[in-house]
N, C-alpha and C positions, 0 to 999 in steps of 0.2 A: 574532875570527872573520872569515875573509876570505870574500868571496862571488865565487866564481868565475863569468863571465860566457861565454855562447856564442858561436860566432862569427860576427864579422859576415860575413851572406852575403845576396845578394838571395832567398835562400831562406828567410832567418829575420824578415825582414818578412812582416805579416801579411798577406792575401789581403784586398782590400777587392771586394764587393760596388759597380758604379758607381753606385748610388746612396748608398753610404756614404760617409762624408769620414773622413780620420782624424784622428786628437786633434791629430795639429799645425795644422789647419785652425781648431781650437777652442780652442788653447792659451789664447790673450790672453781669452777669456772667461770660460774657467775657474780661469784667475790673479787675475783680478778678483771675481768670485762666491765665490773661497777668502777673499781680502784683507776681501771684505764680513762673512764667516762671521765673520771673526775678529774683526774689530772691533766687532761686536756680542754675542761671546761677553764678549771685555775688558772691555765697558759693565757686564756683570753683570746688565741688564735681563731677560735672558731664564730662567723659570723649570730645572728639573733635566729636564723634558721635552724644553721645547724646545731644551737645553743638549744633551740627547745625540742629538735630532734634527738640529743644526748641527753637532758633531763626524762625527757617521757621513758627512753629507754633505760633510763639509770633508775625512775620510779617504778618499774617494770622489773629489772631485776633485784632491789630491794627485797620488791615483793616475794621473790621469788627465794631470795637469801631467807626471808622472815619465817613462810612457807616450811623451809627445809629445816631451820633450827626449832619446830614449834613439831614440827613429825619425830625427829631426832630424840628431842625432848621425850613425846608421848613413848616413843621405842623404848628408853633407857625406865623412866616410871613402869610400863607393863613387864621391862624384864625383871625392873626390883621387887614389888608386889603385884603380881597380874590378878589377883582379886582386891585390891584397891590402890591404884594408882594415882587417884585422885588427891588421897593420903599424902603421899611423898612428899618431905621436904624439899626444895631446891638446895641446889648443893653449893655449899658453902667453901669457896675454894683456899676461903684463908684459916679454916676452921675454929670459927670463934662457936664459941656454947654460952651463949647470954643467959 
């Protein structure tokens, strides 16, 4: 199943409120707070409550990682070509040219 994606446009970033921050301002928090989730689920110490109390909230901050690197993303496409960013390769960090 392929999932088709919208296109990047300063329009399809979301509208923040100036008192709002967005998830990329919180990424590294909430990649660490996942990492914590997990590593404490691995232990096994945690009963079936509070096992699916740390899942929901570890599905929760996924989201929320996924979120940030998919804005992050849109940010670095509109500053390479801000009249088509749709264009942009993903960048290839081993640099093969096939």
């Amino acid at each position: 199943m392929t999932l088709s994606r919208a296109p990047l446009t300063l329009a399809a970033m979301p509208k923040k409120s100036p008192n709002e921050t967005s998830p990329v301002a919180h990424f590294e928090q909430s990649l660490e707070e996942l990492e914590q989730l997990v590593e404490k689920m691995e232990a096994g110490d945690l009963n079936l409550e509070q096992s699916l109390s740390a899942y929901e909230r570890g599905v929760g901050l996924y989201r929320q990682c996924q979120q940030a690197l998919e804005q992050a993303e849109l940010r670095v496409r509109l500053l390479t070509d801000p009249a088509h960013p749709e264009k942009s390769e993903p960048f290839d960090p081993v640099g093969n040219d096939d």
